[in-house]
C-alpha positions in Angstrom: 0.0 0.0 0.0 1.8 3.7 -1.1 0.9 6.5 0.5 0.2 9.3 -1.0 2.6 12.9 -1.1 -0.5 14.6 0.5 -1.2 11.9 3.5 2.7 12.8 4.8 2.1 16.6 4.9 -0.8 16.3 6.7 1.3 13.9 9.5 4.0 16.4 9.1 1.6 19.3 9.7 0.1 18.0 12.5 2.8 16.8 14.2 4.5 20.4 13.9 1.4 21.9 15.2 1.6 19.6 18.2 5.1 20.4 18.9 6.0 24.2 18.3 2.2 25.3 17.5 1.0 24.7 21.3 3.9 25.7 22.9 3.1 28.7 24.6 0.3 26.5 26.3 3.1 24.2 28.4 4.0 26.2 30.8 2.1 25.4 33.3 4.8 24.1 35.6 5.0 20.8 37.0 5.9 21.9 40.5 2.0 23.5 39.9 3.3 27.0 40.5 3.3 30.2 38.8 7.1 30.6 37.6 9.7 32.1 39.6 10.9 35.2 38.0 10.1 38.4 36.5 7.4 39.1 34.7 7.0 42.5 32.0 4.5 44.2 30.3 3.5 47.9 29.3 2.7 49.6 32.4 2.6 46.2 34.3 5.3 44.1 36.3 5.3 40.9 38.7 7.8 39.8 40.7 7.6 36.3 41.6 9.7 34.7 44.5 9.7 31.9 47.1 8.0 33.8 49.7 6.4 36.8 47.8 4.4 37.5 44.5 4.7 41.5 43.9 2.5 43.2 41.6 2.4 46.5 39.9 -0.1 48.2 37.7 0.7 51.4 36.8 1.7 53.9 39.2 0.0 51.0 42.1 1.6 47.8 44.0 0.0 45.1 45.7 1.5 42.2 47.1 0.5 38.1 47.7 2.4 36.5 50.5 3.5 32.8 49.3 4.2 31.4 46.2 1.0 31.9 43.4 -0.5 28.0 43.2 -1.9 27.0 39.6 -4.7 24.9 38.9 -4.3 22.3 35.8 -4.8 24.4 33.0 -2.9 27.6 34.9 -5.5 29.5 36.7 -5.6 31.7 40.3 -7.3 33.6 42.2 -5.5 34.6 45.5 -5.9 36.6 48.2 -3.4 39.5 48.8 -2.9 43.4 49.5 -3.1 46.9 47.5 -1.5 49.8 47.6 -4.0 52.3 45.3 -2.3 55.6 45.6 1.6 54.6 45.7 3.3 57.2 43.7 4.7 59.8 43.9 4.0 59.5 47.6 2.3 56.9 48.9 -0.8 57.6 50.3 -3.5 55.4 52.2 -3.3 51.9 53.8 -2.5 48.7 52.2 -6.3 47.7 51.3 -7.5 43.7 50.9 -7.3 42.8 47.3 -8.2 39.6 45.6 -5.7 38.1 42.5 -6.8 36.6 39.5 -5.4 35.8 36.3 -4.2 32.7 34.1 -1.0 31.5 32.9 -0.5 30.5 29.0 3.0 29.7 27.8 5.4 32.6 28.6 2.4 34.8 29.2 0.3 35.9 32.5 -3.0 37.8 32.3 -3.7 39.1 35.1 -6.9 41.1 37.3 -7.0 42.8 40.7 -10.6 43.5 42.7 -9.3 45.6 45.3 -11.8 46.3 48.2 -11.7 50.3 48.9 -12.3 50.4 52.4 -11.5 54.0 53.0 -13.9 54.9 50.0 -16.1 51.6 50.7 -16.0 50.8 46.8 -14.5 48.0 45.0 -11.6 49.4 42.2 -11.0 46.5 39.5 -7.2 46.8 38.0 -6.5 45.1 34.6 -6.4 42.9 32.8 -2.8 43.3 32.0 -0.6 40.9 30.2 2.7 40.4 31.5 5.5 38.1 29.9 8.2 35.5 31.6 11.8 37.4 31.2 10.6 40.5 30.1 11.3 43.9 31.7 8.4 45.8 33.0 8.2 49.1 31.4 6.6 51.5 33.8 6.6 54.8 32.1 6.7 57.5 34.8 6.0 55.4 37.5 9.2 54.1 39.8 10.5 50.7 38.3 8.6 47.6 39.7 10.7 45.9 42.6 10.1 43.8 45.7 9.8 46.1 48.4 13.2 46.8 50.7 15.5 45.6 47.5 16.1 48.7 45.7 19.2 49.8 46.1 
């Protein structure tokens, strides 16, 4: 039995879409973690660590104590602070914020509910898109870092 020219480049095809053509979907870490690192975007940065996950959106910070936990296909949502008025002074108290945001390949989108208790609203942040390696470029606002690491 031959087979024909167009029977191989469809295997071929398919097999190259299965290899480099869903490769920004692996990531999703075995360890079950959202990637240690740092993470860029335009007007966004994370910071991920061992015992912190720092966020900033614009000219605003927040912060999630422990390492981010992914479910199976790359999703969060975790519980952490906000910082709504941090530049050029910071103003106002560190208010409860909740995380959320998914993990695809090199990529993190990423939302923030934060719960205006001093204003008793709730301010959504995002989405933003951040990427694995990338620098965050913050425009006027001071360059992302963990808290009590700048130099």
């Amino acid at each position: 039995m031959t087979q024909s020219p167009w029977t191989f480049r469809v295997a071929g095809i398919a097999i190259l879409v299965a290899v480099f053509g869903c490769g920004e979907d692996l990531l999703v870490p075995s360890d079950g973690y959202l990637p240690l690192g740092t993470w860029g975007g335009e007007g966004a940065g994370v910071i991920a660590t061992d015992s912190l996950t720092h966020v900033h959106v614009g000219c605003t910070f927040g912060d999630i104590t422990g390492r981010v936990r992914l479910d199976p296909d790359g999703r969060f949502t975790v519980a952490g602070s906000y910082v709504l008025q941090a530049y050029p002074v910071q103003v106002g108290p560190s208010l409860p914020a909740q995380f959320s945001g998914r993990v695809s390949g090199r990529r993190l989108s990423l939302a923030i509910a934060v719960n205006d208790t001093v204003e008793k609203k709730l301010v959504a942040l995002g989405p933003v898109t951040v990427v694995l390696d990338r620098e965050p470029e913050m425009g006027p606002c001071p360059i992302c870092a963990v808290p009590g690491t700048r130099p």
